[in-house]
N, C-alpha and C positions, 0 to 999 in steps of 0.2 A: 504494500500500500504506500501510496505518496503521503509526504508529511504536509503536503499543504493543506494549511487550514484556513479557515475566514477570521481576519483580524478583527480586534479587539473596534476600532475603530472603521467608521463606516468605509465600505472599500467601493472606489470612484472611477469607475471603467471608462472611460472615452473610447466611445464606441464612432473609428472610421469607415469600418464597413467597405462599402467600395467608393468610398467619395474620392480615393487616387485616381478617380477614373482609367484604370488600368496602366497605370504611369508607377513606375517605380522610383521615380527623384519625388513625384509629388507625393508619395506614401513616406518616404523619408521623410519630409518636411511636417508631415502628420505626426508623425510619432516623435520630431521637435516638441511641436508645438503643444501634444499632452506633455511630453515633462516639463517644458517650462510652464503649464498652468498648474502645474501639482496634483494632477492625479497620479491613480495607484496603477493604471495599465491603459495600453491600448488596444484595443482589441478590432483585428481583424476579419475576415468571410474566407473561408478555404472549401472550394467549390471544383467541379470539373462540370463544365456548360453540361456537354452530354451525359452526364451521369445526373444532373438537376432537375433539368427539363428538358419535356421534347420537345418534337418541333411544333407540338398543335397547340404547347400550352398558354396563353392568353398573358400581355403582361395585365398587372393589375392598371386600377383605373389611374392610382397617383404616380406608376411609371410611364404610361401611358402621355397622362396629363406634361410631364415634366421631361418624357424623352423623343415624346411621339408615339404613333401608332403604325409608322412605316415598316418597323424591324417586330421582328416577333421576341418574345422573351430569350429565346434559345441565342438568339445572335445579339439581345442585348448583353447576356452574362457574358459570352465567348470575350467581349470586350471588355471588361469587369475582372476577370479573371489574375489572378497574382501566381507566378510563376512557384515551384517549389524555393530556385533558388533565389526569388523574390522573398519567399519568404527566409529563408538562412541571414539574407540581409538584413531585412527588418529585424529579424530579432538579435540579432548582433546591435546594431544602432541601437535599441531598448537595453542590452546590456550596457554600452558605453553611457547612455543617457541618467541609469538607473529608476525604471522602469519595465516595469513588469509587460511581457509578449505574451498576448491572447489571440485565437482566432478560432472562427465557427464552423466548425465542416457541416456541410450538406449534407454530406455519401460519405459513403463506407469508406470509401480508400481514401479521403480527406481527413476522417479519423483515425486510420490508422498512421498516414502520415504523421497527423499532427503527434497521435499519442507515440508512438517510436520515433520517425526522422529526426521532428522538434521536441520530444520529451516536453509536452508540456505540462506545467502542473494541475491544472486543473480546467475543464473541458465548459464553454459559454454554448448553451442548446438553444438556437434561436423559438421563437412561438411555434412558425412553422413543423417543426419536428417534433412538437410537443406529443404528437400519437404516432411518432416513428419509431414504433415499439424494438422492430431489430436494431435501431442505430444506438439508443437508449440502454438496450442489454450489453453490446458490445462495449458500449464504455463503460456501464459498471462491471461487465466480466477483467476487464484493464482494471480494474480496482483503480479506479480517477475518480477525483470530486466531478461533480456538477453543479453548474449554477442554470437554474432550467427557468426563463420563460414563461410565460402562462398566459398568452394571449387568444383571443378569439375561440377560449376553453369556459367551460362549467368543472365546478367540484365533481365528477364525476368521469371527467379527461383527465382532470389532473393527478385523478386516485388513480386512473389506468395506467398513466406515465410512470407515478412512483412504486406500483405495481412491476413494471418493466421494470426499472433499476433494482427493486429488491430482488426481482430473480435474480438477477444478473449476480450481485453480489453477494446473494447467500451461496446459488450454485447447489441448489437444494437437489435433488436427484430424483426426488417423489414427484416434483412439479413438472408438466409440459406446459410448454411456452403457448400465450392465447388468456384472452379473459378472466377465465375460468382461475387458469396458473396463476394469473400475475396477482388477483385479488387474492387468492390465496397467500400468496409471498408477500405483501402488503401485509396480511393477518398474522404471519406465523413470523414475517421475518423486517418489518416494519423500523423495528431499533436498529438493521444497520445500516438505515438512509441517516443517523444521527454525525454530524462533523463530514458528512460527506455533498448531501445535496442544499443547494438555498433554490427557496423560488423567486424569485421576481414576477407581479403584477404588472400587467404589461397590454395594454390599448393597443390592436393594430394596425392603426391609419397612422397617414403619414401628412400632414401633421394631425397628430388624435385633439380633438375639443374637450377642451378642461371638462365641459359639460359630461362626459362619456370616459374622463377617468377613473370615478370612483374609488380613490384612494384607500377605503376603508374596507375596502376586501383582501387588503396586506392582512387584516386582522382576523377575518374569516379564516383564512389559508392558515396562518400560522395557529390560529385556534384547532382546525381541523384537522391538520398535519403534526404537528409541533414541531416545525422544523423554523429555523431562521428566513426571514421574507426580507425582500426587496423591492425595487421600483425599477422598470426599464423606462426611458421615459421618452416618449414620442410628442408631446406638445409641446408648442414654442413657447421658448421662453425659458426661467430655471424657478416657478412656483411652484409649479407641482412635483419635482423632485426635492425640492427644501420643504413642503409640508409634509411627502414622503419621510425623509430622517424625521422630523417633528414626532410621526405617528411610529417611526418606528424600524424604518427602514434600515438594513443591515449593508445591502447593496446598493449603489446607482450606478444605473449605465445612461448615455445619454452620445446621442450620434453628436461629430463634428465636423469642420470642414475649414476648410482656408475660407471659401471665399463662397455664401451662396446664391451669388449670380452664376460659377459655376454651371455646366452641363452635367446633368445624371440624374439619378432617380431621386436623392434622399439628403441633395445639397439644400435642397428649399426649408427642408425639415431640421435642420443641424442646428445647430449653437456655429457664432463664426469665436476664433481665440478669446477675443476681451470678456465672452460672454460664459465663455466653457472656465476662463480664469475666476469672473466673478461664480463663478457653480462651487467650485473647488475652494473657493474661500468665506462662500455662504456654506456650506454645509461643515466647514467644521469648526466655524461659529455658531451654528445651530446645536452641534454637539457637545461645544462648552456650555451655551446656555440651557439645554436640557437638562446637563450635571446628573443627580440622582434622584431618585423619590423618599427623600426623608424632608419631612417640613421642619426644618428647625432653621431661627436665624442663622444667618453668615455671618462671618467677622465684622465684615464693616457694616454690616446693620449694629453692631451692638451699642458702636459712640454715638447712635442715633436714636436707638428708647429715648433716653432721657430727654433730648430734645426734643421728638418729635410726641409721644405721649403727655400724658396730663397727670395733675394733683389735685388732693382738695384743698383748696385755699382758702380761708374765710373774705365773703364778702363787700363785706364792710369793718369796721372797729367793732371787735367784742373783748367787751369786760368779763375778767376771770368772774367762775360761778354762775355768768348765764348759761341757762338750758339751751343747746344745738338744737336750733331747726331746719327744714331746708331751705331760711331764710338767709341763714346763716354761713351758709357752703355755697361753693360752686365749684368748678372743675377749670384749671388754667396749666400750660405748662409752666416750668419743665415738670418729668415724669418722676420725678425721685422722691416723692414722700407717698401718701397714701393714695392709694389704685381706688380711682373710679366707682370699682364694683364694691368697695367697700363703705362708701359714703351713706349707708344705710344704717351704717352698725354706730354711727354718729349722732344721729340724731336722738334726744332724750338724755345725752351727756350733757354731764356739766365742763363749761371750759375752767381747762387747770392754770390759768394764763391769761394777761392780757393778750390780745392779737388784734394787728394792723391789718387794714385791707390788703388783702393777697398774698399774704403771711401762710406758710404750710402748715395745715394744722398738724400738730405732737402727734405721731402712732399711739405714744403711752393711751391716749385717751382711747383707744378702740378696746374695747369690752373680753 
């Protein structure tokens, strides 16, 4: 098994995708430009056209929208496409940069590449694959983490997926592979998706409407599953991945791009650097201010009770021996004689003292 684990701190994928538009100097400069915004990887698509799609298969409507409708999907990936030794490069540059190399295979022999050629530590399963139950076993059979997707699924996709990975890793011998199998390995073998898979919630339109994110199903997932959730984020902008960490999020991935006036599918959709910087440096402001869930003041609240709270202070001029009434009291800072909720236990006292207006009255006198 691999030692990689999900850190302690939320882990911040820039996701380029194929915004190099098949260009290996402009994928270089991608993976620049995540380490100098401070994320934790960049992660790239490891595909073969023909093992993806055929020739009949339709692009979608926001490739379409953004590449045209002349070329079919088949021949838009053909050009999309990142060489093996494209990628040896890239993840050499992520070494020098210090920087984590990720990338998503499609097909089977993109996963095996990746998991042997590039040894990678741990495998990003786009949505799409989410019910590509053999590709899903074969990486848990590699014993690799997963960080899995969950887009354009129901809790009932996403129990068949982690079904798939529990076969895979338990390697049970009683179970055959199929529905049946995988819910079963889910039931019997469920604890060792624990340290290995995270899901990510994840919209999948390009760009998805804040309206149709639904943030609050990180909660469901990680209720259902018990497993650590994340956010993939496909809307413009960087709110819904910072409400993300807020709610809970473990993961963000979030596309980028140089520039997206750019030609391709998913440059429209991207963060351009200043915007993917300020991401990287909202979320782990978000993460300081979340802190812990213990309510007790902080340090530097405490030189500020006294100022900011109240006392009881007599009113006006009272002569030692009058009877306290609530004529007598009122509440004024600062905070350092008798609290508020105690100005009850005052009244019916005789004062021990003369006292000026706004004078704190003695504790001694409280009963």
């Amino acid at each position: 098994m691999t030692v990689w684990s999900l850190p302690a701190s939320v882990f911040i994928i820039a996701e380029a995708g194929v915004n190099h538009n098949g260009e290996l100097e402009r994928a270089l400069a991608l993976v620049d430009t995540a380490a100098q915004c401070g994320v934790d990887a960049v992660k790239f698509q490891t595909f073969k056209a023909t093992a993806l799609a055929s020739a009949a298969a339709p692009k979608a409507a926001y490739q379409a929208r953004e590449t045209g409708s002349g070329e079919s999907q088949l021949d838009m990936l053909r050009r999309l496409e990142l060489s093996p030794s494209d990628h040896h490069v890239l993840a050499e540059r992520c070494r020098e940069r210090n920087i984590l190399f990720l990338s998503t295979p499609f097909d089977m022999g993109s996963l095996h590449f990746l998991a042997t050629d590039m040894a990678l530590p741990v495998i990003k399963i786009g949505s799409g694959d989410l019910t590509n139950a053999p590709l899903l076993m074969q990486i848990a059979r590699l014993g690799l983490p997963v960080i899995l997707s969950t887009g354009m699924s129901d809790m009932d996709d996403v129990a068949e997926a982690l079904g798939a990975l529990a076969f895979g890793y338990a390697a049970d011998p009683a179970l055959t592979p199929g529905p049946a199998g995988f819910a079963t390995a889910l039931q019997r073998h469920g604890d060792r998706l624990q340290g290995l898979v995270t899901l990510l919630h994840c919209t999948t339109e390009y760009p998805a409407p804040l309206a149709d994110t639904h943030l609050r199903a990180m909660a469901t997932l990680a209720d259902r599953f018990g497993l650590p959730v994340g956010f993939s984020d496909h809307t413009q902008g960087i709110t819904a991945a910072l409400g993300a960490v807020a709610l809970g999020a473990r993961v963000i991935e979030k596309h980028f791009t140089l520039d997206r006036t750019l030609p391709g599918p998913d440059h429209k959709a991207s963060l351009e650097p200043a915007a993917l910087r300020a991401l990287a440096d909202g979320v782990r402001e978000m993460e300081l201010a979340l802190g812990d869930s213990i309510k007790r003041p902080c340090a530097a609240e405490l030189s500020n009770r006294i100022v900011a709270r109240k006392s009881v202070v007599a009113t006006g001029p009272i002569q030692a021996g009058t009877i306290l009434d609530s004529g007598h009291l009122c509440l004024k800072r600062p905070g350092d004689g008798i609290r508020p909720a105690q100005l009850w236990q005052l009244i019916g006292q005789p004062a021990n003292r003369d006292y000026a207006a706004d004078e704190k009255i003695d504790p001694c006198l409280l009963p």
